[in-house]
PyMOL CGO cylinders between C-alpha atoms (Angstrom):
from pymol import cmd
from pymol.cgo import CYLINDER

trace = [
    CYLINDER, 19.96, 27.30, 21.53, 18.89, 27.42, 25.14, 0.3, 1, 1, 1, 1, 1, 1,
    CYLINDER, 18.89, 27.42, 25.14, 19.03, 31.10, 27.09, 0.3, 1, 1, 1, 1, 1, 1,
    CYLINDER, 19.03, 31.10, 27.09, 20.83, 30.81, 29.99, 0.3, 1, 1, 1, 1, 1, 1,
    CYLINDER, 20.83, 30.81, 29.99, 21.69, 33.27, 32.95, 0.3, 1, 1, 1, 1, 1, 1,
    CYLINDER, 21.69, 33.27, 32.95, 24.84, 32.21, 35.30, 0.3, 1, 1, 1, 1, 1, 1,
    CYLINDER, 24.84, 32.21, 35.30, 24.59, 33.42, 38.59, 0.3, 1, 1, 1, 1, 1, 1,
    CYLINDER, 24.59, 33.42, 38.59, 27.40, 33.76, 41.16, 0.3, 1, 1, 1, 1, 1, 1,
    CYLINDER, 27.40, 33.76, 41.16, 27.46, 35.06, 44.76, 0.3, 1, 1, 1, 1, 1, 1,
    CYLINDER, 27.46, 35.06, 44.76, 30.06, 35.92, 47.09, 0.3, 1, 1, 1, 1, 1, 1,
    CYLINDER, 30.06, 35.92, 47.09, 29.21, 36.50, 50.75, 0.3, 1, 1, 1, 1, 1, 1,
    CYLINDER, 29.21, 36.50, 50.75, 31.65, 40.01, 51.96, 0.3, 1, 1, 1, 1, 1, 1,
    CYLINDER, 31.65, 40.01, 51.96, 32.31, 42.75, 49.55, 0.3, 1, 1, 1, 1, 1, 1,
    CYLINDER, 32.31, 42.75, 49.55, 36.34, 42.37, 49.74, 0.3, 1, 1, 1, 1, 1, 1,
    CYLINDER, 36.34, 42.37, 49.74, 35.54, 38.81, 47.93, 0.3, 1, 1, 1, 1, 1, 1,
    CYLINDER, 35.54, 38.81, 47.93, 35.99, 38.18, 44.40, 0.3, 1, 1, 1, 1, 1, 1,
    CYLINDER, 35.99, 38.18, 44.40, 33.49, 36.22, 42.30, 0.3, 1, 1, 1, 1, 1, 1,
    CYLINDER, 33.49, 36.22, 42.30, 36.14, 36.36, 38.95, 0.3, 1, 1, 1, 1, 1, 1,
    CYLINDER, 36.14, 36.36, 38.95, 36.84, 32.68, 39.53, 0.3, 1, 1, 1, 1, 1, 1,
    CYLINDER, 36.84, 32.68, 39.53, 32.88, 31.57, 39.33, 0.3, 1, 1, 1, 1, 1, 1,
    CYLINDER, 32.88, 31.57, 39.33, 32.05, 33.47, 36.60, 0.3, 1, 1, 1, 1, 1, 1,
    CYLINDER, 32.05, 33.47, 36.60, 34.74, 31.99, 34.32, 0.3, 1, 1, 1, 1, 1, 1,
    CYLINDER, 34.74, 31.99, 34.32, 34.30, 28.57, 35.46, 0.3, 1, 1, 1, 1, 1, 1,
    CYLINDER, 34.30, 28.57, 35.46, 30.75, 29.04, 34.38, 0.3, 1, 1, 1, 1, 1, 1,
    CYLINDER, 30.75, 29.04, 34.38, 31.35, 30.74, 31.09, 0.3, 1, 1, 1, 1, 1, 1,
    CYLINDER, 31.35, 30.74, 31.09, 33.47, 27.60, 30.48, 0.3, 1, 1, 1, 1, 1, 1,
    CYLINDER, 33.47, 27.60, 30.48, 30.67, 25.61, 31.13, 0.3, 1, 1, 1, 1, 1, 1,
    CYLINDER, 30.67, 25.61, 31.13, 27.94, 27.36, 29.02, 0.3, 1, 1, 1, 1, 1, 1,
    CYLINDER, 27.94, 27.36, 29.02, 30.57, 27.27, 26.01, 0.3, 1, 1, 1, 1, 1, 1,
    CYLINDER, 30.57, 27.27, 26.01, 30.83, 23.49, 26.61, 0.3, 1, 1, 1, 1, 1, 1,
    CYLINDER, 30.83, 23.49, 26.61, 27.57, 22.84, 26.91, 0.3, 1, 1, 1, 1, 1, 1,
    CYLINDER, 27.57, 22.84, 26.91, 26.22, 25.47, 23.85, 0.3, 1, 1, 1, 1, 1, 1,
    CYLINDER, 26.22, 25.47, 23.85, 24.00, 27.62, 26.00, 0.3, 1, 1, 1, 1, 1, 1,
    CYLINDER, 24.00, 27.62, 26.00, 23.49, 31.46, 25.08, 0.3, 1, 1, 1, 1, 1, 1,
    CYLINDER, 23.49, 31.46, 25.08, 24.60, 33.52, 28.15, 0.3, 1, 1, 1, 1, 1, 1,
    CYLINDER, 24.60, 33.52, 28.15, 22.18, 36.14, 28.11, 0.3, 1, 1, 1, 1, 1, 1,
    CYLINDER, 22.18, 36.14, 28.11, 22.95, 37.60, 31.48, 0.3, 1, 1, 1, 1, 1, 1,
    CYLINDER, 22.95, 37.60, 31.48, 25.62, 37.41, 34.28, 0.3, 1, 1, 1, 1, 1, 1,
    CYLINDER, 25.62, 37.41, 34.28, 23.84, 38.03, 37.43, 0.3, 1, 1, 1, 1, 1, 1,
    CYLINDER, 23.84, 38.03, 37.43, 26.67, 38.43, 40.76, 0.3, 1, 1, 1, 1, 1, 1,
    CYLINDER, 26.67, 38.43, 40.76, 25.93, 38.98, 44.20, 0.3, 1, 1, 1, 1, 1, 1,
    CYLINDER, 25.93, 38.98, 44.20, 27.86, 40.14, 47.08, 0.3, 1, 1, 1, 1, 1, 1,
    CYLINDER, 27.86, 40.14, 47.08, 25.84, 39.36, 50.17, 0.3, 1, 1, 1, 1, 1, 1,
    CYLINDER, 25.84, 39.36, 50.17, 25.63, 36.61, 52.17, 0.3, 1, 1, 1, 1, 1, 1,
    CYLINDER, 25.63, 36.61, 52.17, 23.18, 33.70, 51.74, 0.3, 1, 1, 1, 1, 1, 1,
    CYLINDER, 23.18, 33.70, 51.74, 21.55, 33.52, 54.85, 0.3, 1, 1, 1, 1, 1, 1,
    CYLINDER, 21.55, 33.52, 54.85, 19.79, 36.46, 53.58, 0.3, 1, 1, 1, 1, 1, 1,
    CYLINDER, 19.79, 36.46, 53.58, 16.08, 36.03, 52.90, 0.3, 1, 1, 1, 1, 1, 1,
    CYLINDER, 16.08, 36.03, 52.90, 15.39, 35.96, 48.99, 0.3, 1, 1, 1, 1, 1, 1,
    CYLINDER, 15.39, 35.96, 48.99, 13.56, 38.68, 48.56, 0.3, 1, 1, 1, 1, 1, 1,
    CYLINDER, 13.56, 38.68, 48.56, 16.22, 40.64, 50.55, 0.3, 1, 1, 1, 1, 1, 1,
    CYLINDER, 16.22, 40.64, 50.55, 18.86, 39.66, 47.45, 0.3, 1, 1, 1, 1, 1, 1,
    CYLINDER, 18.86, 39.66, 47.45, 18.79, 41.91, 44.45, 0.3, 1, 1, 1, 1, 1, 1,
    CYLINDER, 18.79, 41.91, 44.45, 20.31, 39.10, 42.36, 0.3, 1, 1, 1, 1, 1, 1,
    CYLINDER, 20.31, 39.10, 42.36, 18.11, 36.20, 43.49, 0.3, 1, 1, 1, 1, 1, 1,
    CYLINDER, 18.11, 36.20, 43.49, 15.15, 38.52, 42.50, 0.3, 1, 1, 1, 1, 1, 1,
    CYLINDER, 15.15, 38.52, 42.50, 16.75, 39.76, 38.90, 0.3, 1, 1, 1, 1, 1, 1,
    CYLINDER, 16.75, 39.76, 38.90, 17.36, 35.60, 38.44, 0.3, 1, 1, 1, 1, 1, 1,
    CYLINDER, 17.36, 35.60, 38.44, 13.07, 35.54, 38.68, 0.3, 1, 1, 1, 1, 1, 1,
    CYLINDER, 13.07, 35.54, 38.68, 12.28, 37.95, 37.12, 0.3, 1, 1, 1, 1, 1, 1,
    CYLINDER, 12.28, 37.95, 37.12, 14.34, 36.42, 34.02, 0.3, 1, 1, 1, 1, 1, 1,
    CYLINDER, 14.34, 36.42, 34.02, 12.39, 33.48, 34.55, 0.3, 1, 1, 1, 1, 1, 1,
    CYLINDER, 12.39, 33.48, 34.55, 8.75, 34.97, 34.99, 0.3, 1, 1, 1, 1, 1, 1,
    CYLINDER, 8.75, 34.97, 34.99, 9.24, 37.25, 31.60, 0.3, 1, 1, 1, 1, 1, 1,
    CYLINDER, 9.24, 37.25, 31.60, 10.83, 33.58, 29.60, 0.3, 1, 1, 1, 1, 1, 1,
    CYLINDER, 10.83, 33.58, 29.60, 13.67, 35.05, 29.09, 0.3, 1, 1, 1, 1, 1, 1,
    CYLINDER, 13.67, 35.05, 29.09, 16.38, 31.93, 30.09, 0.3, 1, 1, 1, 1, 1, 1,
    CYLINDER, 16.38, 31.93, 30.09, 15.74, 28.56, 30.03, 0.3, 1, 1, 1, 1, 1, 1,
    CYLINDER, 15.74, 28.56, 30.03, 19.06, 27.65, 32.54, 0.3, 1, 1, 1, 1, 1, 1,
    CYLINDER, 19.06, 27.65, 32.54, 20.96, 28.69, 35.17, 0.3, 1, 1, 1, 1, 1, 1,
    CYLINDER, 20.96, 28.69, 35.17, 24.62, 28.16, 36.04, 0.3, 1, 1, 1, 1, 1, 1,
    CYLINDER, 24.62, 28.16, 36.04, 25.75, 27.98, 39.46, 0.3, 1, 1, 1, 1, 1, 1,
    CYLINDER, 25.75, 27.98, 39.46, 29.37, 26.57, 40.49, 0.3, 1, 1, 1, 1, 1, 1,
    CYLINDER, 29.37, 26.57, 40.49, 27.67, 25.42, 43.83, 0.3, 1, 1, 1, 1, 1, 1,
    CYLINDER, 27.67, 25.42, 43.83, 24.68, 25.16, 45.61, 0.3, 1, 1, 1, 1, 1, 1,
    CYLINDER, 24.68, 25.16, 45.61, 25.58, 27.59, 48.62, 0.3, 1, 1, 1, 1, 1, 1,
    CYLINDER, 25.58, 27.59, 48.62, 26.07, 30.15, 45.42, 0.3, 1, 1, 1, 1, 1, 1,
    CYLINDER, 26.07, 30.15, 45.42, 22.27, 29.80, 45.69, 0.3, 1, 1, 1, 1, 1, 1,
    CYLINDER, 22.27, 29.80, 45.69, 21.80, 30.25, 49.83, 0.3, 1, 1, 1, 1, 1, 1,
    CYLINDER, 21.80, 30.25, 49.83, 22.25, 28.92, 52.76, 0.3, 1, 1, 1, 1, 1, 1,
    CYLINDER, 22.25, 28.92, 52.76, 19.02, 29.13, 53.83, 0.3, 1, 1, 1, 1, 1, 1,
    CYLINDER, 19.02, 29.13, 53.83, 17.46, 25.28, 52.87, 0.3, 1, 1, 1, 1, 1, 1,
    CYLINDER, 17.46, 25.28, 52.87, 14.00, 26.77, 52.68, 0.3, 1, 1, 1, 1, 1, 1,
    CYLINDER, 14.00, 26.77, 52.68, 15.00, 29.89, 50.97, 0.3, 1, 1, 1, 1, 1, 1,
    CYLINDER, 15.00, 29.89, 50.97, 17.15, 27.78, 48.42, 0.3, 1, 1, 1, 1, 1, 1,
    CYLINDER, 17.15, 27.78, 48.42, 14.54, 25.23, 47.56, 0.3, 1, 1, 1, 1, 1, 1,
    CYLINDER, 14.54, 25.23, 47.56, 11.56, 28.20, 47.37, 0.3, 1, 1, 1, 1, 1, 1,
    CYLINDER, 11.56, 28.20, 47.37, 14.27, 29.02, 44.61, 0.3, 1, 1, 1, 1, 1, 1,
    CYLINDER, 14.27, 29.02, 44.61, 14.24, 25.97, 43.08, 0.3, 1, 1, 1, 1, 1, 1,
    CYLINDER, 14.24, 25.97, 43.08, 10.85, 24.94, 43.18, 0.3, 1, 1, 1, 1, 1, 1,
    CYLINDER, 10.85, 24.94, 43.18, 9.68, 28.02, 41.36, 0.3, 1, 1, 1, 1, 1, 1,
    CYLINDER, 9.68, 28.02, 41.36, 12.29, 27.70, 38.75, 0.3, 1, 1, 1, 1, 1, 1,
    CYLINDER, 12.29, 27.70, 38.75, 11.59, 24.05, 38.44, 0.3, 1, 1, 1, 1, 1, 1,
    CYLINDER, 11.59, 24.05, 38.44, 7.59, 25.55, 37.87, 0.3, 1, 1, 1, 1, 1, 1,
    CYLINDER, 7.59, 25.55, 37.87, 8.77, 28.05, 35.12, 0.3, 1, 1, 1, 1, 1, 1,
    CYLINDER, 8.77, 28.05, 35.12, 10.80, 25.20, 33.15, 0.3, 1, 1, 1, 1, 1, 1,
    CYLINDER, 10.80, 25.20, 33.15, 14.09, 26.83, 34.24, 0.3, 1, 1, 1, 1, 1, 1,
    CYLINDER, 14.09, 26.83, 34.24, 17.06, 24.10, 34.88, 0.3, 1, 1, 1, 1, 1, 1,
    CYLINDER, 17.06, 24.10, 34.88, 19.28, 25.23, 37.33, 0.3, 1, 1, 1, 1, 1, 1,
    CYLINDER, 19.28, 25.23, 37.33, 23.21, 23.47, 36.17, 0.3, 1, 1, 1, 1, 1, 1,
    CYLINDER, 23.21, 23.47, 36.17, 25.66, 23.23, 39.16, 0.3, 1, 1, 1, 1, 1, 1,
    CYLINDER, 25.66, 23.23, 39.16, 29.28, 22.93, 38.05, 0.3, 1, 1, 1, 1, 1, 1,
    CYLINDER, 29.28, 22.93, 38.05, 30.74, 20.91, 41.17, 0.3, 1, 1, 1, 1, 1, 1,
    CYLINDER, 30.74, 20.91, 41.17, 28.82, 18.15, 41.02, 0.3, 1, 1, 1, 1, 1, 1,
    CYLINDER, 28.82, 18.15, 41.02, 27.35, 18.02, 37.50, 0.3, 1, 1, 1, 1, 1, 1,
    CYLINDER, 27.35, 18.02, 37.50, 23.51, 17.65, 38.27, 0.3, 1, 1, 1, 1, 1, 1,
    CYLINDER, 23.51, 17.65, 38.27, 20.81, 19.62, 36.72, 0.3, 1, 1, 1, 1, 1, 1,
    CYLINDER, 20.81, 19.62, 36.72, 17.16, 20.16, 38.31, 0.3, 1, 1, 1, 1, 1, 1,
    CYLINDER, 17.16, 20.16, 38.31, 15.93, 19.14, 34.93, 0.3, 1, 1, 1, 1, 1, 1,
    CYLINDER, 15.93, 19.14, 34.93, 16.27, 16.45, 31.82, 0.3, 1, 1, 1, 1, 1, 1,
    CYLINDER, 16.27, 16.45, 31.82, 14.45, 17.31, 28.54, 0.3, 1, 1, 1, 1, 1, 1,
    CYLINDER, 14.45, 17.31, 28.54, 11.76, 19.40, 30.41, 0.3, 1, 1, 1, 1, 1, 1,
    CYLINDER, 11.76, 19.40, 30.41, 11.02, 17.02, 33.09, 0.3, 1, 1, 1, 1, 1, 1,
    CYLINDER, 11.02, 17.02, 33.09, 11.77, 17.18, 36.54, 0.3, 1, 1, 1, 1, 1, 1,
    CYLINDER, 11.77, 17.18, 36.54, 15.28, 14.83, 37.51, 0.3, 1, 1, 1, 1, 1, 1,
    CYLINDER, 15.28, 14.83, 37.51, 13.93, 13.61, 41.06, 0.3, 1, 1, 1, 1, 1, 1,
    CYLINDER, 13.93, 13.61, 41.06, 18.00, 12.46, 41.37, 0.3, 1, 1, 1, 1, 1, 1,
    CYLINDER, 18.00, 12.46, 41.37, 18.57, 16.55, 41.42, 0.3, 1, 1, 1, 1, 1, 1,
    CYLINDER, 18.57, 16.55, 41.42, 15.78, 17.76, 43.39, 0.3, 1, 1, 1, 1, 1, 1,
    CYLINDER, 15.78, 17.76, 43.39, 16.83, 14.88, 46.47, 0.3, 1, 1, 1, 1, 1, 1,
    CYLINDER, 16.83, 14.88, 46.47, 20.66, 16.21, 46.06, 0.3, 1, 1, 1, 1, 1, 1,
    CYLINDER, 20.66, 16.21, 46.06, 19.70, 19.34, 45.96, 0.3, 1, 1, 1, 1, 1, 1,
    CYLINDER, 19.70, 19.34, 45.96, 17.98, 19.03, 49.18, 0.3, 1, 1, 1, 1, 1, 1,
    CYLINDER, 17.98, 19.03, 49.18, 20.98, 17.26, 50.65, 0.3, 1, 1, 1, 1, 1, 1,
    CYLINDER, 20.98, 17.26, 50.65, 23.37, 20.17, 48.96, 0.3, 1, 1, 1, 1, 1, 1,
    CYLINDER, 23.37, 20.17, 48.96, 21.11, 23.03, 50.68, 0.3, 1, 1, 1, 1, 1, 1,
    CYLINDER, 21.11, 23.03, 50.68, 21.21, 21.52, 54.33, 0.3, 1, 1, 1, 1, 1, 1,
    CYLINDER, 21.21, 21.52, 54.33, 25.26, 20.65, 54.28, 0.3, 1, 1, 1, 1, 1, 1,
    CYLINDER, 25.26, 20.65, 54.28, 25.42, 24.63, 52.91, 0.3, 1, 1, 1, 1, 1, 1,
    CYLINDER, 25.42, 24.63, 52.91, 23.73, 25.76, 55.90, 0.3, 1, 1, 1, 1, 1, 1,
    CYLINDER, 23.73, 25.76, 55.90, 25.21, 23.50, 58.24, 0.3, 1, 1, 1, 1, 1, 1,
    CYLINDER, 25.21, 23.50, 58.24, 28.06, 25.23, 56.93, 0.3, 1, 1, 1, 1, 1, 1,
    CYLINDER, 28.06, 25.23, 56.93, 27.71, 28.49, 57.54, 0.3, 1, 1, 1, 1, 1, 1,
    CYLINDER, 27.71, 28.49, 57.54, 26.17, 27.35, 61.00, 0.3, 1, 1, 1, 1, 1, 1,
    CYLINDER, 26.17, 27.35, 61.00, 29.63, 25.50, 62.02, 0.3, 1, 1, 1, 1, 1, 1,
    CYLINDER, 29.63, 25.50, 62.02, 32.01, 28.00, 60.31, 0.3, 1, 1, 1, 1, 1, 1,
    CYLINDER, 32.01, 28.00, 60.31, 29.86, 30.95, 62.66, 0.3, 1, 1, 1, 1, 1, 1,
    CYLINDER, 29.86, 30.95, 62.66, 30.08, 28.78, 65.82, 0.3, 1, 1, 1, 1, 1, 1,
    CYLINDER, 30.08, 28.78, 65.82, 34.07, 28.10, 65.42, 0.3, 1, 1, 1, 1, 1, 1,
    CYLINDER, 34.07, 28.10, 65.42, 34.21, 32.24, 64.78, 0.3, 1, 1, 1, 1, 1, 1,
    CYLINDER, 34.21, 32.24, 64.78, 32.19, 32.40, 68.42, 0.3, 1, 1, 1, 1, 1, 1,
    CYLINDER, 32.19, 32.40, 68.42, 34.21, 29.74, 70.08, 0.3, 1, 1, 1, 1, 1, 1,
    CYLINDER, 34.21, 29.74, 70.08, 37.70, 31.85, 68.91, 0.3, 1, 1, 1, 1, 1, 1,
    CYLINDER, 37.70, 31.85, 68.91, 36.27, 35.13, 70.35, 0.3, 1, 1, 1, 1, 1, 1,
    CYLINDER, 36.27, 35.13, 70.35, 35.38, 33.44, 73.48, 0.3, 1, 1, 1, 1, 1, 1,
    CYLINDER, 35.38, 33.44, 73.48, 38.77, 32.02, 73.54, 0.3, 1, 1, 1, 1, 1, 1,
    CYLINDER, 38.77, 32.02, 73.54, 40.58, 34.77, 72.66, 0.3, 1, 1, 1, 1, 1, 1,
    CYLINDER, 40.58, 34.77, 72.66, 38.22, 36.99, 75.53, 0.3, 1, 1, 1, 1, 1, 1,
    CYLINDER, 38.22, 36.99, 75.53, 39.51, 34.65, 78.28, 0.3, 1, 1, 1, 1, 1, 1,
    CYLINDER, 39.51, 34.65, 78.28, 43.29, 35.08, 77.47, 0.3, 1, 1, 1, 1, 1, 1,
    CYLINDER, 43.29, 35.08, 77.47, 43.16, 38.55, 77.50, 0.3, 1, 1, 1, 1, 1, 1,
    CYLINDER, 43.16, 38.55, 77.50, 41.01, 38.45, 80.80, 0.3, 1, 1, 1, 1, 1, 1,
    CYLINDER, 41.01, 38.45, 80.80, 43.63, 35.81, 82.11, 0.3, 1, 1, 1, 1, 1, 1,
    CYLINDER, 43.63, 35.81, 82.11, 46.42, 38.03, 80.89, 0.3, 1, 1, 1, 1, 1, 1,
    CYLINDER, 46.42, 38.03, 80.89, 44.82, 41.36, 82.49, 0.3, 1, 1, 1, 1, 1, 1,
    CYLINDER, 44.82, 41.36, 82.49, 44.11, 39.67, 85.79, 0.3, 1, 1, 1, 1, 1, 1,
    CYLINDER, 44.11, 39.67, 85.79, 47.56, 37.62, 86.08, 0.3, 1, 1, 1, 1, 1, 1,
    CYLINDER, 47.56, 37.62, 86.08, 48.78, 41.89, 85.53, 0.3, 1, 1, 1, 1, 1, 1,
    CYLINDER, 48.78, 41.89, 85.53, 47.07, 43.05, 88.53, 0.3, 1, 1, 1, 1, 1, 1,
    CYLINDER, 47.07, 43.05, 88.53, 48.16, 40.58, 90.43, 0.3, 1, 1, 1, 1, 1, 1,
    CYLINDER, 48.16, 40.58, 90.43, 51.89, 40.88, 89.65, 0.3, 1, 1, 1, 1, 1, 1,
    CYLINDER, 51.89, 40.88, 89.65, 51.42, 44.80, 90.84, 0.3, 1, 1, 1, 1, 1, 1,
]
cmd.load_cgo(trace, "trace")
């Protein structure tokens, strides 16, 4: 039975990662694996890797043999960062570590061997993640900026009424 280590991240500390981790405990039951750890995060994946406590206990699991798999629900679990999320891969892909994601059902390895389907989608996967985060932070922007000139408006349309 293969070792396997499900990994979940949220990105703000009033967020709840419940949801992931039963999804994935789901999946590991349908799929036979031996959950051997349960590694959560609560930081946000633009962070470099060796910045993230979990991303580091996930390789260390890996370098020491431990797991065989890893469950994510989605991509972004692992970063947003493209580079930082493929360094990921790639070194897990080196140790013979598969790396499952629920949403889409692909795995970064069939019977030991490298699925080159995986690797391009996970490529793909990484990039949308980050262009993600990049959109979400520039609509955040925009609606301070917004929300700056109304009160501005608002203050000046004040003094001029007095």
């Amino acid at each position: 039975m293969q070792q396997a280590a499900i990994f979940v991240r949220v990105s703000k500390r009033e967020q709840d990662y419940q949801r992931q981790l039963e999804d994935l405990r789901a999946v590991a039951r349908s799929q036979l694996v031996q959950v051997v750890a349960e590694i959560s995060e609560k930081v946000s994946g633009v962070r470099t890797n060796l910045e993230r406590d979990g991303i580091q206990e996930l390789l260390r699991l890996s370098r020491q043999g431990a797991i065989q798999k890893v469950l994510v629900c989605e991509v972004s679990r692992l970063g947003r960062s493209t580079v930082e999320v493929l360094q990921v891969v790639d070194e897990l892909t080196e140790l013979g570590v598969s790396i499952y994601v629920q949403n889409f059902g692909i795995e970064t390895l069939k019977n030991g061997k490298r699925n080159p389907v995986a690797q391009f989608l996970f490529t793909l996967l990484a990039e949308f993640a980050r262009l993600e985060r990049e959109t979400l932070r520039e609509r955040i922007l925009s609606g301070m900026d917004e929300s700056e000139r109304r009160s501005d408006s608002a203050a000046r349309k004040e003094n001029w009424a007095s």
